[in-house]
C-alpha positions as CSV (number, residue, x, y, z in Angstrom):
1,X,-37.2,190.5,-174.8
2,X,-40.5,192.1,-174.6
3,X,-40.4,192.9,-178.3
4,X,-41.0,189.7,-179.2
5,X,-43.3,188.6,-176.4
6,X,-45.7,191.8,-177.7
7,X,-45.5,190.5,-180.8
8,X,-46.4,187.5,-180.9
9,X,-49.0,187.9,-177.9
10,X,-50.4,191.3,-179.9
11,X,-51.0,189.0,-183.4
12,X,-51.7,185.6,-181.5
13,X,-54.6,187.4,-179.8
14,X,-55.6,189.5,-182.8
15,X,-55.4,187.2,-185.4
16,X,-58.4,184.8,-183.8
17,X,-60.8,187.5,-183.1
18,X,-59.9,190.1,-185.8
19,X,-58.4,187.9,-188.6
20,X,-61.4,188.1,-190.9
21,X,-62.9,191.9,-189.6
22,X,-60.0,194.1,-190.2
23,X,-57.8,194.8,-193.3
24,X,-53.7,194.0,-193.1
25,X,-51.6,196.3,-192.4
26,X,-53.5,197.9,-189.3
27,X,-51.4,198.2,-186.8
28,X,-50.4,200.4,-183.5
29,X,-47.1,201.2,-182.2
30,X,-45.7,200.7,-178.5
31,X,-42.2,202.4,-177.4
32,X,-41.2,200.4,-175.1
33,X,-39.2,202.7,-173.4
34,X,-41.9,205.5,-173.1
35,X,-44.0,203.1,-171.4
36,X,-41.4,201.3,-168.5
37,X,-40.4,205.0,-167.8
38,X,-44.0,206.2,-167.4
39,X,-45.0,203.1,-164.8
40,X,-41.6,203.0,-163.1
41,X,-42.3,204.2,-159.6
42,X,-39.6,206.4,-157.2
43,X,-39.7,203.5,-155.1
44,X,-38.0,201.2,-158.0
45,X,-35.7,203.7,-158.9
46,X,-34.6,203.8,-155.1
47,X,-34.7,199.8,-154.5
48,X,-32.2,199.7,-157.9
49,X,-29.9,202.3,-156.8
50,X,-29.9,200.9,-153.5
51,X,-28.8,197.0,-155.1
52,X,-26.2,198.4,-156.5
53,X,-24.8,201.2,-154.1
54,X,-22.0,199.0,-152.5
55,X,-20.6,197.6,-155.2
56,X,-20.6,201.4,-157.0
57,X,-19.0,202.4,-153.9
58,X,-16.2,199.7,-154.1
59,X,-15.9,200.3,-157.9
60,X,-14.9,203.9,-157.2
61,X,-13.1,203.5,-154.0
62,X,-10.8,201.4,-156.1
63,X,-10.5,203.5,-159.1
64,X,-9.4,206.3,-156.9
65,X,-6.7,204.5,-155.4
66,X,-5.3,203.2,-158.7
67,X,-5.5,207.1,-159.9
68,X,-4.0,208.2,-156.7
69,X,-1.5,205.3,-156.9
70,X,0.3,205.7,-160.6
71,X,0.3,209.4,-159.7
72,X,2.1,208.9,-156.9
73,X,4.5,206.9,-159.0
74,X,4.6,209.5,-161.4
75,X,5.4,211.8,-159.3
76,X,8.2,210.1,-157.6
77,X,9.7,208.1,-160.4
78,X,13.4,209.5,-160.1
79,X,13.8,209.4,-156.0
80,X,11.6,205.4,-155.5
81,X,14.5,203.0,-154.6
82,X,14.1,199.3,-156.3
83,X,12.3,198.1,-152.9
84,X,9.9,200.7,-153.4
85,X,9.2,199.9,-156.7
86,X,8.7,196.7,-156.3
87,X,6.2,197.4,-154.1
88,X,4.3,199.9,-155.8
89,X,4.8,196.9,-159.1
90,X,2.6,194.7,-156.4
91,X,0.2,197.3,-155.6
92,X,-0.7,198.7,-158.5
93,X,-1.0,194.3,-160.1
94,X,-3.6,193.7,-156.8
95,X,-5.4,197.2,-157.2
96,X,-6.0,196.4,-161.5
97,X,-7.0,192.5,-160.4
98,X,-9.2,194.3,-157.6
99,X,-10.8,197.0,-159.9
100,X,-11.4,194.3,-162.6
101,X,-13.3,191.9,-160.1
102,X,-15.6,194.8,-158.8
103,X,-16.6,196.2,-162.1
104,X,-17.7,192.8,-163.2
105,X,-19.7,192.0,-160.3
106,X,-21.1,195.7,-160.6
107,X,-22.0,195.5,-164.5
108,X,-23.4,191.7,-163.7
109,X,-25.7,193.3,-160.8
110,X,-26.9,195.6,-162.4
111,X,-28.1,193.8,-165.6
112,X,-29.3,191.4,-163.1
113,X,-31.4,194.0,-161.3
114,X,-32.6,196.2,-164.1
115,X,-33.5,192.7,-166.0
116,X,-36.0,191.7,-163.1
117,X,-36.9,195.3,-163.0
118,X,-38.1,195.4,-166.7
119,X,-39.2,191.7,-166.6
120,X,-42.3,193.6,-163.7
121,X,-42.6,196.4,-166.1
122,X,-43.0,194.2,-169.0
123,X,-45.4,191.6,-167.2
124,X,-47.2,194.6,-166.5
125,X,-47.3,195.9,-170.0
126,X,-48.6,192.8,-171.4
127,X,-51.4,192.4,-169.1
128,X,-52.8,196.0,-169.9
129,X,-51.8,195.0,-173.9
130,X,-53.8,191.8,-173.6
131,X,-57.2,193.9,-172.3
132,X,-56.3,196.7,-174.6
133,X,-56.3,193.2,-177.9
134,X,-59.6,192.2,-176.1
135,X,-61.5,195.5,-176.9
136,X,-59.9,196.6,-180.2
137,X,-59.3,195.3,-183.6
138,X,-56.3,195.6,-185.2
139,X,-53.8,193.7,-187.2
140,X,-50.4,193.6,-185.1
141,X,-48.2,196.3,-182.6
142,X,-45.0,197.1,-183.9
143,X,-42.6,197.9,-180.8
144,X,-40.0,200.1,-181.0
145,X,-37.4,201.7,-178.4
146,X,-36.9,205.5,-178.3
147,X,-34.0,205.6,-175.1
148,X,-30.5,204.4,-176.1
149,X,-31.7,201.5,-178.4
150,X,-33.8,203.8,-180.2
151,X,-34.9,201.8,-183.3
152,X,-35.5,204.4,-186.5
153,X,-39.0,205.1,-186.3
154,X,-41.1,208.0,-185.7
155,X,-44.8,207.8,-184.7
156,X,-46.2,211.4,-185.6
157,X,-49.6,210.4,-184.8
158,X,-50.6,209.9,-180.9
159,X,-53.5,207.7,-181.4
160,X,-51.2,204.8,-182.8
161,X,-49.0,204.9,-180.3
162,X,-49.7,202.8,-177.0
163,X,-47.3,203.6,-174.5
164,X,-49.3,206.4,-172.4
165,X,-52.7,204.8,-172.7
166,X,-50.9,201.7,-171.7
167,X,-49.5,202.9,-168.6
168,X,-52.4,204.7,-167.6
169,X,-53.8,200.7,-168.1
170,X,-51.3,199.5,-165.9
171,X,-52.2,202.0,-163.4
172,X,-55.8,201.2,-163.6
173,X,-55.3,197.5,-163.1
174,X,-56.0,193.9,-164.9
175,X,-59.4,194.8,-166.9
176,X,-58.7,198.8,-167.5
177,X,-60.6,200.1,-170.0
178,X,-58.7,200.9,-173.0
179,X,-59.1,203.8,-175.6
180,X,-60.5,202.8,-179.2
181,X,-58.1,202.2,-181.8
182,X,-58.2,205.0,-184.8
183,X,-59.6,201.6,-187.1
184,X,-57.2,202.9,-189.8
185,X,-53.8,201.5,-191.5
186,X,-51.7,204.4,-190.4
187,X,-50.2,205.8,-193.1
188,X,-46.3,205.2,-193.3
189,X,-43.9,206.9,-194.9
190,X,-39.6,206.7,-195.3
191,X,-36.8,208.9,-195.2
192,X,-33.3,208.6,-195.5
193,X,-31.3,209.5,-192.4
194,X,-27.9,210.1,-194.5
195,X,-29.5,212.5,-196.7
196,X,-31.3,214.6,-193.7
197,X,-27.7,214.5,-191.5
198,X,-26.0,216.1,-194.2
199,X,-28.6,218.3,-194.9
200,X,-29.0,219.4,-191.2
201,X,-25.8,220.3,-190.9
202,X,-25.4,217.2,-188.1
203,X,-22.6,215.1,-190.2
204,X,-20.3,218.4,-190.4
205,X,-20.9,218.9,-186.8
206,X,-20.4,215.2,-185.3
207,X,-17.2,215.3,-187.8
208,X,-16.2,218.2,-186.1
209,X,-16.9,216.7,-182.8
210,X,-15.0,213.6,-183.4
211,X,-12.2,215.7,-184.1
212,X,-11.6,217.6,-181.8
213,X,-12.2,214.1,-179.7
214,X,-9.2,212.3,-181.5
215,X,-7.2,215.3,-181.5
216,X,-6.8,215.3,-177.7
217,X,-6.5,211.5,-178.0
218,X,-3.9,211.8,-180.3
219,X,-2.4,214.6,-178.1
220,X,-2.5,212.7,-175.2
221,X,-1.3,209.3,-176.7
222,X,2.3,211.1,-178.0
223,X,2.9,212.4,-174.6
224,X,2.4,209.0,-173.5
225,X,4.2,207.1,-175.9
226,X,7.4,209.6,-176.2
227,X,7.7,208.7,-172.3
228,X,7.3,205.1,-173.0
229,X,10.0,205.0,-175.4
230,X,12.5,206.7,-172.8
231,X,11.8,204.3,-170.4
232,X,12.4,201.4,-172.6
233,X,15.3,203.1,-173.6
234,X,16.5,203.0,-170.0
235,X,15.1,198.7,-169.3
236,X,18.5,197.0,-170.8
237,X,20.6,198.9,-168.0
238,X,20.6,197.0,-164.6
239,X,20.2,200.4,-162.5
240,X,17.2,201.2,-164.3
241,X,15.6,198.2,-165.1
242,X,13.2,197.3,-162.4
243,X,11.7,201.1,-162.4
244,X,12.0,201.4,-166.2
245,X,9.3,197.7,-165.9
246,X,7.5,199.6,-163.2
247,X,6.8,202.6,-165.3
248,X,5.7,200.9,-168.5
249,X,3.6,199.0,-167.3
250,X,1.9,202.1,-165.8
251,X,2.3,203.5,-169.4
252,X,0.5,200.8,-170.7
253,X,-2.2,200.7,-168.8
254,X,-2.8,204.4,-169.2
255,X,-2.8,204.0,-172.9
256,X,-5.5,201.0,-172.3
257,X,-7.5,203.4,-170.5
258,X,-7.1,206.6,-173.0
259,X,-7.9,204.5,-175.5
260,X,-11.2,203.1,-174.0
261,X,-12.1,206.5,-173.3
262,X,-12.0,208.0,-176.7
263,X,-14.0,205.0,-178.0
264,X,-16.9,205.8,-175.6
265,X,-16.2,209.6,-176.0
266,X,-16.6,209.0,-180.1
267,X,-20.1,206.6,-179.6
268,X,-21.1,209.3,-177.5
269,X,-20.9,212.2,-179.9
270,X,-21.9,209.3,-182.5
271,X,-25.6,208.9,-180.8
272,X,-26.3,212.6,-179.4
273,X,-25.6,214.3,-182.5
274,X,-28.0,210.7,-184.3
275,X,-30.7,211.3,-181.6
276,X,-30.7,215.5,-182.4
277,X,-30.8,214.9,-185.8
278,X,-33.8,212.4,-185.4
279,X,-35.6,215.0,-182.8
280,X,-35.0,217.9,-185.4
281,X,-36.7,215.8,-188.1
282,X,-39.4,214.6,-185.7
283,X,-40.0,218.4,-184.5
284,X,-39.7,219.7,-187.8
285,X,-42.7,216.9,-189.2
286,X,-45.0,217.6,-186.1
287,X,-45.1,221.7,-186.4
288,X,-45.1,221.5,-190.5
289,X,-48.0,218.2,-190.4
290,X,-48.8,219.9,-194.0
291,X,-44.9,218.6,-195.8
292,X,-45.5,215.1,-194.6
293,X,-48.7,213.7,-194.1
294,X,-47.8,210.8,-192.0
295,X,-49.1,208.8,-189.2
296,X,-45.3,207.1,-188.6
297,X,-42.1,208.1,-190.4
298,X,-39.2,205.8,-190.6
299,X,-36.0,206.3,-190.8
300,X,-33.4,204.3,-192.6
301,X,-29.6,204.6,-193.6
302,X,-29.5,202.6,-197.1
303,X,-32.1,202.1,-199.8
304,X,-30.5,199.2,-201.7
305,X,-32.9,196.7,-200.7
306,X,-36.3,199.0,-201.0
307,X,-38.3,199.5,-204.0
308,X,-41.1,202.1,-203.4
309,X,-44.6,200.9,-206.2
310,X,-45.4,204.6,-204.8
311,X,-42.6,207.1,-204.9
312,X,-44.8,209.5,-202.9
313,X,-43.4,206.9,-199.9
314,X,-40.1,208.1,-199.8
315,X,-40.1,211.6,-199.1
316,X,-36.7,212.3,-198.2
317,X,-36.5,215.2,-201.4
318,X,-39.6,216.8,-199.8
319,X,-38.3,216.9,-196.5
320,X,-34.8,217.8,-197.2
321,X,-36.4,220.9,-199.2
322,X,-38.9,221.7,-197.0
323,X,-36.5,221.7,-193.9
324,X,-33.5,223.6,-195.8
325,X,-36.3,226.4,-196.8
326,X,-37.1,227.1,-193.3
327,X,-33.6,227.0,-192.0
């Protein structure tokens, strides 16, 4: 992973030339995101979609058919002799097998593809951070992600973050000149992410959200399972028993899916209403730079393990009243 190769590469190179000129604890930031996005070209973006087009296409040709399948069951359920349901038994076994084979070769694809995609963009990145080590002093880069493996920081301050001037590097070529370094520590400071949700209003609204999520799940799932238990009320008698198999197994599998569904509906809402409460606290700290004076602000969820020698580190009580005054 490149946050380990920067790393090491940024205090390897640093630590040689810089060890005994600058002061620990100065350090720049790189999101990692921020800067693949800003060198990826349309080109890449094409050549990626384009690797994994077919096997999309199957994917989806084959979920519509299972659809279009069990509601053709469904819909026919009380007319299908016992040779047609043992047919539509055998289609609907191939077309799960089939689905099941092409999402895996999909999902393999693409982390295939957008591995050796980011392993160009990285390469990239280290080159321009290995000129950018050559002309400044500094201590270390700390990397952090800001797209769906956002890590909980916040740089405030442009001039420690790397990520544009990096890419502009990258664009430049091997040997770019880079932009100085502040030659500062920045100044870091905590807040507690449990407190500001609550106090933002965000933990009401992602409960709310959640459930209204599990409401329709658990809507849906009754429906489902009061038709189950007819049709296993209906198994033990030989006229019914091979469409009574038939149609809970097509139960079943809707259940599977419903339930998969509400999972990834529930760590949706889980991260969108996470990411708006971080961008509320980040927008609130960059238009009001007087409440928090703070090159980087991160975030954290416990405070068991941290002991602050200077309480003016953890800020969460000024932000929380600064942000519920101007509300």
């Amino acid at each position: 992973m490149i946050r380990w190769t920067i790393l090491s590469m940024a205090v390897f190179a640093a630590s040689g030339a810089a060890e005994a000129q600058q002061a620990a604890g100065l350090e720049v930031y790189i999101d990692i995101d921020k800067a693949r996005a800003l060198i990826t070209t349309p080109a890449e973006v094409q050549q990626f979609e384009a690797g994994l087009a077919t096997l999309r296409a199957s994917a989806t040709s084959l979920q519509s058919q299972l659809n279009a399948k069990m509601n053709e069951i469904t819909r026919n359920q009380l007319v299908s002799d016992a040779n047609q349901m043992a047919r539509d038994k055998r289609t609907i076994d191939v077309l799960q097998e089939q689905l099941v084979s092409a999402t895996r070769a999909l999902e393999t694809e693409a982390r295939i593809l957008r591995g050796s995609l980011e392993g160009q963009q990285d390469s990239k990145i280290r080159t321009a951070l290995g000129d950018y080590v050559a002309q400044n002093r500094f201590g270390k880069v700390v990397s952090h992600r800001s797209g769906a493996a956002e890590d909980d920081i916040i740089v405030l301050n442009p001039q420690f973050e790397l990520a544009t001037a990096l890419s502009e590097m990258v664009k430049s070529g091997p040997g770019a000149f880079a932009p100085a370094h502040p030659g500062r520590a920045p100044v870091v400071k905590y807040v507690d992410l449990d407190e500001l949700m609550r106090v933002t209003g965000g933990s009401d609204e992602l409960n709310e959200e959640q459930e209204q999520i599990l409401a329709g799940y658990r809507s849906q799932d009754r429906s489902l399972r009061d038709d189950l238990a007819k049709w296993v009320d209906i198994r033990p008698f030989p006229d019914g028993r091979q469409q009574a198999a038939l149609m809970i197994e097509l139960i079943d599998l809707k259940l599977k899916d419903l339930r998969i569904e509400t999972d990834a509906a529930l760590a949706a809402a889980r991260e969108s209403q996470w990411g708006r409460v971080r961008q509320s606290i980040a927008d609130f700290v960059a238009n009001n730079p007087d409440v928090i004076r703070a090159d980087a602000l991160r975030l954290a969820t416990r405070w068991d393990s941290t002991v602050f020698a200077d309480p003016s580190l953890d800020v969460t009580t000024v932000l929380k009243q600064a942000m519920k005054a101007r509300q």
